[in-house]
SESEBA-337804 format. One record per atom (N, C-alpha, C, O): residue number from 0; residue in one letter; chain; atom name; x, z, y. Coordinates in steps of 0.1 Angstrom, whole numbers, always signed. Layout:
ATOM    i  aa  ch  at     px     pz     py
ATOM  NUM   A   A  CA      X      Z      Y
...
***
This chain:
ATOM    i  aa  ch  at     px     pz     py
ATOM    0   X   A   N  +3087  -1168    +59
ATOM    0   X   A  CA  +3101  -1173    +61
ATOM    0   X   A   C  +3103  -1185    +53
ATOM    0   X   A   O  +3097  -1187    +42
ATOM    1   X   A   N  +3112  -1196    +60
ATOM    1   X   A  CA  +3110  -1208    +50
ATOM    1   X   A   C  +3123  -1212    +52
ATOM    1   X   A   O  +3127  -1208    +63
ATOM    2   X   A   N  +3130  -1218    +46
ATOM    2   X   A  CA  +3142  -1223    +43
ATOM    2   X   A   C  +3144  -1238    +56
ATOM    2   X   A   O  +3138  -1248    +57
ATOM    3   X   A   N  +3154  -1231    +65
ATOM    3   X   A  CA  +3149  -1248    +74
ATOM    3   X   A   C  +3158  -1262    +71
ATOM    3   X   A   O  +3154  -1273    +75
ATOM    4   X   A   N  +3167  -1260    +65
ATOM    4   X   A  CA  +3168  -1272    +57
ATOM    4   X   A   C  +3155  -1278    +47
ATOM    4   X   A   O  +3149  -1289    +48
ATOM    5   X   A   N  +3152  -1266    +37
ATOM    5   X   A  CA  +3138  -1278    +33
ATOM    5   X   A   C  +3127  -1283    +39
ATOM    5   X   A   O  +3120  -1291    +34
ATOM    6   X   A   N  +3126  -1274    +56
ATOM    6   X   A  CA  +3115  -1278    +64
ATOM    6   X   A   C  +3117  -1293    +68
ATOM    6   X   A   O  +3110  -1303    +65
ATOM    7   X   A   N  +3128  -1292    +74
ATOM    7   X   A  CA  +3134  -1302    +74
ATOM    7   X   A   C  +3130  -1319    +71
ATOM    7   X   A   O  +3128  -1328    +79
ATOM    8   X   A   N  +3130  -1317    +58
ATOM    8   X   A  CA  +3134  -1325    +46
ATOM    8   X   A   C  +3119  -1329    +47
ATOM    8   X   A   O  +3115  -1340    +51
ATOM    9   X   A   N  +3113  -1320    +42
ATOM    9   X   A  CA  +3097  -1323    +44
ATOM    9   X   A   C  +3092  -1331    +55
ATOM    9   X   A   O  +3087  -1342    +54
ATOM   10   X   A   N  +3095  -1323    +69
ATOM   10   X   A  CA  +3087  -1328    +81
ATOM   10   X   A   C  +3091  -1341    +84
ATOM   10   X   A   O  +3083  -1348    +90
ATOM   11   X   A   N  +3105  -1346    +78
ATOM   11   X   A  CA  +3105  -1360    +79
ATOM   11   X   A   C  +3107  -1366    +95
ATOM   11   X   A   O  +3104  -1377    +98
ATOM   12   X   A   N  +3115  -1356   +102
ATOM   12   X   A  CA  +3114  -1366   +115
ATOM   12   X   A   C  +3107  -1360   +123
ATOM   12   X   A   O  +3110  -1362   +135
ATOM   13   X   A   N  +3096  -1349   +119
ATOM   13   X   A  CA  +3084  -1343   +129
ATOM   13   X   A   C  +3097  -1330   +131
ATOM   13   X   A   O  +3107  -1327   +126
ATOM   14   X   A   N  +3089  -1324   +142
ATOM   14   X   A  CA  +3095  -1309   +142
ATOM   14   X   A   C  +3090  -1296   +138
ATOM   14   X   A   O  +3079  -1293   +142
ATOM   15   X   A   N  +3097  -1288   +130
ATOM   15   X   A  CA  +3093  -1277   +124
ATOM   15   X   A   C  +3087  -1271   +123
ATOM   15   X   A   O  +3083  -1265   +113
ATOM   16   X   A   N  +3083  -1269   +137
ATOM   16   X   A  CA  +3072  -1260   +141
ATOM   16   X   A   C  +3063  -1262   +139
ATOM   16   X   A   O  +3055  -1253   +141
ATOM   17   X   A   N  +3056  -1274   +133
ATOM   17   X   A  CA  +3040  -1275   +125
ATOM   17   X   A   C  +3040  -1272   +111
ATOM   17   X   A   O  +3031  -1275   +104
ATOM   18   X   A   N  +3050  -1264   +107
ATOM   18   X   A  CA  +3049  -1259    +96
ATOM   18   X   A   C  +3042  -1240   +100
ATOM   18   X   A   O  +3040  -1232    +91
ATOM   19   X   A   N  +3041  -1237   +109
ATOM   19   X   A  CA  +3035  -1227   +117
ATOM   19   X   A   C  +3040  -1213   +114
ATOM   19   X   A   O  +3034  -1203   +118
ATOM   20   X   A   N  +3054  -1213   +106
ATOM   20   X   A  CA  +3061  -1201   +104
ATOM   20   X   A   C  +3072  -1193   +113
ATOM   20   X   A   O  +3079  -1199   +121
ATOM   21   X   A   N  +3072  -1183   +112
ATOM   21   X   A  CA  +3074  -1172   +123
ATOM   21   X   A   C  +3090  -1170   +124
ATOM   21   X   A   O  +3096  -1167   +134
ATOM   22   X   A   N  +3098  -1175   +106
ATOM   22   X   A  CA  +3109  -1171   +109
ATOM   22   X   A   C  +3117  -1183   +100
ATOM   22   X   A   O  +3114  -1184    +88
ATOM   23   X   A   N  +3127  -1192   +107
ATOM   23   X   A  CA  +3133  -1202    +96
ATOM   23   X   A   C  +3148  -1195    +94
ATOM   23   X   A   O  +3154  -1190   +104
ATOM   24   X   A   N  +3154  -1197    +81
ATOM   24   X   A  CA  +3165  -1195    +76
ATOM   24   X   A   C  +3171  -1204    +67
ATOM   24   X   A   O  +3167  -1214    +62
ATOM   25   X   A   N  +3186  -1195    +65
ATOM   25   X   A  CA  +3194  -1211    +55
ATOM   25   X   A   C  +3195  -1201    +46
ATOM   25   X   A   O  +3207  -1200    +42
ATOM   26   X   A   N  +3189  -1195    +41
ATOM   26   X   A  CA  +3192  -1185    +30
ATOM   26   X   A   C  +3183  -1190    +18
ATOM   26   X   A   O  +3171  -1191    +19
ATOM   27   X   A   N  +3189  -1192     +6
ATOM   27   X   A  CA  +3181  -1192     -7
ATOM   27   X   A   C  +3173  -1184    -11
ATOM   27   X   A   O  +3177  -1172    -12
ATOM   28   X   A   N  +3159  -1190    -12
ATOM   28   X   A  CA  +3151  -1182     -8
ATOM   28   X   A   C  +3141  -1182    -25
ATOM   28   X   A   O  +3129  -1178    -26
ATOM   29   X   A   N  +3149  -1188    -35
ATOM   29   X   A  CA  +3148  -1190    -51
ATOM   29   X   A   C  +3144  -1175    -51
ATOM   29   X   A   O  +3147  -1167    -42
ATOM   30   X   A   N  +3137  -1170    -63
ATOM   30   X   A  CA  +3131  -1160    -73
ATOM   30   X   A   C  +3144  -1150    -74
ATOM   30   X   A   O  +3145  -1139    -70
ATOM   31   X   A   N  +3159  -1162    -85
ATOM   31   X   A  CA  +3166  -1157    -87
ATOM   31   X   A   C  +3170  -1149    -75
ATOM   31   X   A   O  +3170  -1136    -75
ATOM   32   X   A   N  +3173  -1156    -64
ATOM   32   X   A  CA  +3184  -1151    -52
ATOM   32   X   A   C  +3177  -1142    -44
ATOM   32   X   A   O  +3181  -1130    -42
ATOM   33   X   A   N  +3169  -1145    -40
ATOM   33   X   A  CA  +3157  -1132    -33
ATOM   33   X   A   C  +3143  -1125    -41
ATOM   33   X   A   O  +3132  -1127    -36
ATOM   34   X   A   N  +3144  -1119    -51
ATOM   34   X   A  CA  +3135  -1113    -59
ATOM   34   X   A   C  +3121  -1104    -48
ATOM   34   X   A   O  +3123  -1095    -40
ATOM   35   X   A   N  +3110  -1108    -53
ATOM   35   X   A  CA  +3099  -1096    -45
ATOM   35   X   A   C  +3105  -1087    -48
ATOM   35   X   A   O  +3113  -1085    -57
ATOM   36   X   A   N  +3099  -1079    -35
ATOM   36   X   A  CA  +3104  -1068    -29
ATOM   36   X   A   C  +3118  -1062    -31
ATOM   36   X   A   O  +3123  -1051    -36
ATOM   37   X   A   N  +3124  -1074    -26
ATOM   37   X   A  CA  +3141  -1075    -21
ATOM   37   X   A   C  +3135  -1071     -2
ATOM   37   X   A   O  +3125  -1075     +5
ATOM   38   X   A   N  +3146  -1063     +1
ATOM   38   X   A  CA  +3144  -1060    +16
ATOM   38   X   A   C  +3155  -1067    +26
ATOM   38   X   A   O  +3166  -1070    +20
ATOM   39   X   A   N  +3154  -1070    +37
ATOM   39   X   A  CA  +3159  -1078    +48
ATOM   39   X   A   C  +3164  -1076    +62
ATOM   39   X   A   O  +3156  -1080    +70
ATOM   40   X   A   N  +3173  -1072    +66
ATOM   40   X   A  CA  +3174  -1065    +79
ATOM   40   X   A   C  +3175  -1077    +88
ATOM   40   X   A   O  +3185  -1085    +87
ATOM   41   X   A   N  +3166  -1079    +98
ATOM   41   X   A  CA  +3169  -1087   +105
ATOM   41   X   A   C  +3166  -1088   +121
ATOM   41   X   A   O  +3154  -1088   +125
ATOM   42   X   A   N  +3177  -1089   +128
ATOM   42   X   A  CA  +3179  -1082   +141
ATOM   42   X   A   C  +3174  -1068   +142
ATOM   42   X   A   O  +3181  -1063   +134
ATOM   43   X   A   N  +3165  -1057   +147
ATOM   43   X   A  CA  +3163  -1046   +140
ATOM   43   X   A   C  +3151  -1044   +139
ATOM   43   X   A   O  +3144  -1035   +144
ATOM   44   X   A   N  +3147  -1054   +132
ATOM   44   X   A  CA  +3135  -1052   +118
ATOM   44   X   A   C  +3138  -1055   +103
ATOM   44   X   A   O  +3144  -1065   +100
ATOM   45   X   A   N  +3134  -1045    +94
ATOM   45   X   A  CA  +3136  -1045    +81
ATOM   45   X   A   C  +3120  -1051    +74
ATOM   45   X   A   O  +3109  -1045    +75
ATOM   46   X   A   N  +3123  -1060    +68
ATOM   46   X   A  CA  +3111  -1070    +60
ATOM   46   X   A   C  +3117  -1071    +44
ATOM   46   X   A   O  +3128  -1072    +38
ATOM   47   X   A   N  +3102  -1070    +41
ATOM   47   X   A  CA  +3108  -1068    +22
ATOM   47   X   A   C  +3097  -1082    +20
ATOM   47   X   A   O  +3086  -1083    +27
ATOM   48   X   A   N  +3102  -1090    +12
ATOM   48   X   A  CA  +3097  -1098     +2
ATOM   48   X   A   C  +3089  -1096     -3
ATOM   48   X   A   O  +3091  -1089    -13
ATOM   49   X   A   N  +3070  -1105     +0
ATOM   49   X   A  CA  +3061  -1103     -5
ATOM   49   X   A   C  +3062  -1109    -16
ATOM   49   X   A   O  +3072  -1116    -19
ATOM   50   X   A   N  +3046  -1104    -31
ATOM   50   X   A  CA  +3048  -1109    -41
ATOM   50   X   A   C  +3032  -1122    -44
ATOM   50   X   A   O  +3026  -1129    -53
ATOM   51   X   A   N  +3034  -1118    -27
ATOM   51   X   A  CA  +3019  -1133    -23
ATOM   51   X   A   C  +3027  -1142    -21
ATOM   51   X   A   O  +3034  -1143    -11
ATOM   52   X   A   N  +3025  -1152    -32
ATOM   52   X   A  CA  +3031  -1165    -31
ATOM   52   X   A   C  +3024  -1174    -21
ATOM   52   X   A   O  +3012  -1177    -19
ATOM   53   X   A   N  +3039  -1176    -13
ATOM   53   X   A  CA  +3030  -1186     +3
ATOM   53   X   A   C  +3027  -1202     -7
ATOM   53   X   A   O  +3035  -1206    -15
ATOM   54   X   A   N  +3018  -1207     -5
ATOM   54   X   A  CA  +3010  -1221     -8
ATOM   54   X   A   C  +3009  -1229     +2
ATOM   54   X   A   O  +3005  -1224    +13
ATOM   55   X   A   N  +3011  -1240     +1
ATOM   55   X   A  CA  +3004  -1251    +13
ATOM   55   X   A   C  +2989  -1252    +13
ATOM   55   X   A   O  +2983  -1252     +3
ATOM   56   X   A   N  +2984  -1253    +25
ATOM   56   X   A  CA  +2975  -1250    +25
ATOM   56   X   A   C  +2968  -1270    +34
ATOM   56   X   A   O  +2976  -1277    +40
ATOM   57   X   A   N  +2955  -1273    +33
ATOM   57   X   A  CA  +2949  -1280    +33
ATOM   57   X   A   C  +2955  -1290    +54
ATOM   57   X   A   O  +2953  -1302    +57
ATOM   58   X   A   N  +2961  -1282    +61
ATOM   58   X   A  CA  +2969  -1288    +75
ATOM   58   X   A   C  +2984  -1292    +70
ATOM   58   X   A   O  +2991  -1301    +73
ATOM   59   X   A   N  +2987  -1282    +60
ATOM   59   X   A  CA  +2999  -1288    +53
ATOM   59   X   A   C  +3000  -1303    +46
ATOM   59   X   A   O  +3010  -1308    +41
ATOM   60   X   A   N  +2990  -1307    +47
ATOM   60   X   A  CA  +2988  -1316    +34
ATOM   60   X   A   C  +2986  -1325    +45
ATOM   60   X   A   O  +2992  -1336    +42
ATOM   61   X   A   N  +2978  -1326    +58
ATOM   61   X   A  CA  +2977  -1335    +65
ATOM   61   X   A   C  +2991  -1339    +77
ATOM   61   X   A   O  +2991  -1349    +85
ATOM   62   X   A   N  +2998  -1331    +76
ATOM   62   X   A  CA  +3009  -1326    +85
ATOM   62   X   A   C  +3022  -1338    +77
ATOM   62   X   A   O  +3029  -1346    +83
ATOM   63   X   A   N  +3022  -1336    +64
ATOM   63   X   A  CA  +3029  -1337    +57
ATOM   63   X   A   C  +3030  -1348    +46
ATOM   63   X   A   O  +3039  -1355    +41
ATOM   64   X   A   N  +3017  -1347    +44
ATOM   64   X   A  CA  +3012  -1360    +36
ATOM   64   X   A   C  +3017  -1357    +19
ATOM   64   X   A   O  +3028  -1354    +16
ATOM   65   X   A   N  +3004  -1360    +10
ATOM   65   X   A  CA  +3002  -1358     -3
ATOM   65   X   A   C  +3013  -1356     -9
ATOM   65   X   A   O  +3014  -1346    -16
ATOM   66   X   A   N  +3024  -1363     -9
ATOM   66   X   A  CA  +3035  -1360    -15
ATOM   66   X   A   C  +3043  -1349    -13
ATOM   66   X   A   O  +3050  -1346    -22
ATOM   67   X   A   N  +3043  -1344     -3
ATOM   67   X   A  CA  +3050  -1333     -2
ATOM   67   X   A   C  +3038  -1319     -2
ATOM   67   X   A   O  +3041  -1306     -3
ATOM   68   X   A   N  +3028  -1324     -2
ATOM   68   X   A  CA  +3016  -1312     -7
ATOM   68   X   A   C  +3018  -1308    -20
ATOM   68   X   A   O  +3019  -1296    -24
ATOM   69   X   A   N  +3020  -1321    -26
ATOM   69   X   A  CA  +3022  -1320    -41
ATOM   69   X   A   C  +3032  -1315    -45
ATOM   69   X   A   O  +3032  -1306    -53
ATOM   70   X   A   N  +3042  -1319    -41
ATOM   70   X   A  CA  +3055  -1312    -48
ATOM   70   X   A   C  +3060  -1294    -37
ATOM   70   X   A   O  +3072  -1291    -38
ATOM   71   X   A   N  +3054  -1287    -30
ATOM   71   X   A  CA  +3053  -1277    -26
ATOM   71   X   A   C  +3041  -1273    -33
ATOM   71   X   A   O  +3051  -1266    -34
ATOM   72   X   A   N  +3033  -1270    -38
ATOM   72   X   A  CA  +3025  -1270    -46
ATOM   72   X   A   C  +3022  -1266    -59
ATOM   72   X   A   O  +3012  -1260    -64
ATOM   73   X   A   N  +3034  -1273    -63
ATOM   73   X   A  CA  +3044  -1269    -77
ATOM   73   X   A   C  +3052  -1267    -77
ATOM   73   X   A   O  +3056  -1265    -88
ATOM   74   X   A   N  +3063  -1267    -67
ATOM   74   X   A  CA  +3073  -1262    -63
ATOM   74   X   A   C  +3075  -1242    -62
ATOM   74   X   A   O  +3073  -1237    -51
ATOM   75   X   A   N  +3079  -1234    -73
ATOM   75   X   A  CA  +3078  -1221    -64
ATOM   75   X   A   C  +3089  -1218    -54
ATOM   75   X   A   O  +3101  -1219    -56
ATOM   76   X   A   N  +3083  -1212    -42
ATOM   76   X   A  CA  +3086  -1216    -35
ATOM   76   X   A   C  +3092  -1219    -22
ATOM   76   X   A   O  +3096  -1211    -14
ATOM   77   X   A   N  +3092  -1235    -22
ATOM   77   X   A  CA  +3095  -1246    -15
ATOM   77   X   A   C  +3091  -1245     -5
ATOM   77   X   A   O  +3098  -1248     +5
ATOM   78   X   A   N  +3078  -1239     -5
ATOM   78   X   A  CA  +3070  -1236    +10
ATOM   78   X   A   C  +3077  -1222    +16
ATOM   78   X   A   O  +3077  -1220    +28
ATOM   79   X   A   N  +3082  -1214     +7
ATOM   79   X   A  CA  +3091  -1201    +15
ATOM   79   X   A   C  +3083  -1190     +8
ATOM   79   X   A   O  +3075  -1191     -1
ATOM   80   X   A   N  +3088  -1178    +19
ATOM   80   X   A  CA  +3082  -1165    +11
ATOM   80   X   A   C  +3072  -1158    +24
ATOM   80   X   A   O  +3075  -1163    +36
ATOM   81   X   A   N  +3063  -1150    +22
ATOM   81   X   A  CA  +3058  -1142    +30
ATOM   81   X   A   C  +3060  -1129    +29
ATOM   81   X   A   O  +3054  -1122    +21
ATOM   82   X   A   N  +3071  -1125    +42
ATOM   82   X   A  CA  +3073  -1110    +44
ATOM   82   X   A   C  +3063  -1098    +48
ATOM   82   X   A   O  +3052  -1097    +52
ATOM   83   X   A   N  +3071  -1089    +44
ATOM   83   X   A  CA  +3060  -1072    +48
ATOM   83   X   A   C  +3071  -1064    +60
ATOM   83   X   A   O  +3083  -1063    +58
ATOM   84   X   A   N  +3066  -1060    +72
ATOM   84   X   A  CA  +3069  -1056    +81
ATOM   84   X   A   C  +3072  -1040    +74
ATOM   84   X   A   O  +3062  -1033    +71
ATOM   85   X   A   N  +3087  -1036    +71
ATOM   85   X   A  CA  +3085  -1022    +72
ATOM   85   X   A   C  +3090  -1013    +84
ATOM   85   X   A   O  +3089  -1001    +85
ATOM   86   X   A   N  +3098  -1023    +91
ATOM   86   X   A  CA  +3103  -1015   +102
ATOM   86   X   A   C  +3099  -1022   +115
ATOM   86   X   A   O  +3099  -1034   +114
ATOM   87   X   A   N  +3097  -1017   +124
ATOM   87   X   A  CA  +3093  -1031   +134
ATOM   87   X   A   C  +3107  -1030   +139
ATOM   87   X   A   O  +3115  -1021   +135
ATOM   88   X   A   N  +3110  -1043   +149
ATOM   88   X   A  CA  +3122  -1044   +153
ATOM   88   X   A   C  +3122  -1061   +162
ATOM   88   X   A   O  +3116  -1072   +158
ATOM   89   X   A   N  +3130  -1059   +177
ATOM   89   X   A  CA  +3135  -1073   +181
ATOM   89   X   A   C  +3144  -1081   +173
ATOM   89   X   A   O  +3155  -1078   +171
ATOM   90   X   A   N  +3136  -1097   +165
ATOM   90   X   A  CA  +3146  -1105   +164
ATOM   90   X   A   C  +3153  -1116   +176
ATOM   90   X   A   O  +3147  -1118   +187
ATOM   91   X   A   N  +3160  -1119   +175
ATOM   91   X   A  CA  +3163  -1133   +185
ATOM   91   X   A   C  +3172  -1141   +175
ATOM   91   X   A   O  +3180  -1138   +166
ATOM   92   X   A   N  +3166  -1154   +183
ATOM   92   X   A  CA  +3173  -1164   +177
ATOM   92   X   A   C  +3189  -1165   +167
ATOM   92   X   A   O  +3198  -1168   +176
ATOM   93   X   A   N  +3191  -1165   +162
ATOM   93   X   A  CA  +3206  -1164   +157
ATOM   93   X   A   C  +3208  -1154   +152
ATOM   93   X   A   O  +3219  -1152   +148
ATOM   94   X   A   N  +3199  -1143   +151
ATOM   94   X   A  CA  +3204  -1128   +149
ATOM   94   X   A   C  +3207  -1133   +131
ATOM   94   X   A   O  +3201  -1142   +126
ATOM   95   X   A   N  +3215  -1126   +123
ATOM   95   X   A  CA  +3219  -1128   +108
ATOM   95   X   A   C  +3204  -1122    +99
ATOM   95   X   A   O  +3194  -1116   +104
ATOM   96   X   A   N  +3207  -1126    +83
ATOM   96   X   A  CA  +3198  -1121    +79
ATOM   96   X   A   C  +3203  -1113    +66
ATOM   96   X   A   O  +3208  -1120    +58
ATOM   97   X   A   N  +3202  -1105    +64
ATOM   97   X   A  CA  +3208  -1094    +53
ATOM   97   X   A   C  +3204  -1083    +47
ATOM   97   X   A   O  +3197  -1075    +53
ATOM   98   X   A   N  +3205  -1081    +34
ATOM   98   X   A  CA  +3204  -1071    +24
ATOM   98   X   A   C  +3202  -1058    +36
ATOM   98   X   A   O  +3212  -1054    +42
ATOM   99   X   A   N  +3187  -1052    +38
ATOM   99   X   A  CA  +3187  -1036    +43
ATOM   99   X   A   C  +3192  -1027    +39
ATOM   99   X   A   O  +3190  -1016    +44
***
């Protein structure tokens, strides 16, 4: 899950979708605000907050270009979080995203 304002910000003009993530949100997605294994209800799937820090990875860097490698990179992060499926469930577009 990645914040789509900072996808945004990053892609620079491109569209979001080469950042290759499954779910974008406007939710702060900071340590403080969303702690690992904080849980998520969303449309009716419940997803808890992995404690595998998502990294840019080597298409990121070419997608995106060194600067924004770099500062996702050291950014924690910037690049978003990676969820654990504990409930399966249909999302759709627009559905909210909230405390399970």
């Amino acid at each position: 899950m990645m914040n789509v304002e900072v996808a945004a910000r990053i892609a620079n003009g491109q569209s979001i979708a080469l950042f290759g993530d499954n779910l974008f949100t406007d939710l702060d997605l900071r340590t403080s605000a969303l702690p690992e294994g904080a849980q998520l209800r969303v449309g009716g799937a419940v997803l808890q907050v992995s404690a595998t820090p998502h990294v840019p990875c080597d298409r990121f860097r070419s997608r995106f270009g060194p600067a924004a490698f770099g500062l996702a990179a050291k950014t924690p992060r910037i690049r978003g979080v990676y969820l654990t499926v504990l409930e399966g469930g249909i999302i759709a577009l627009g559905d909210s995203v909230r405390p399970a």
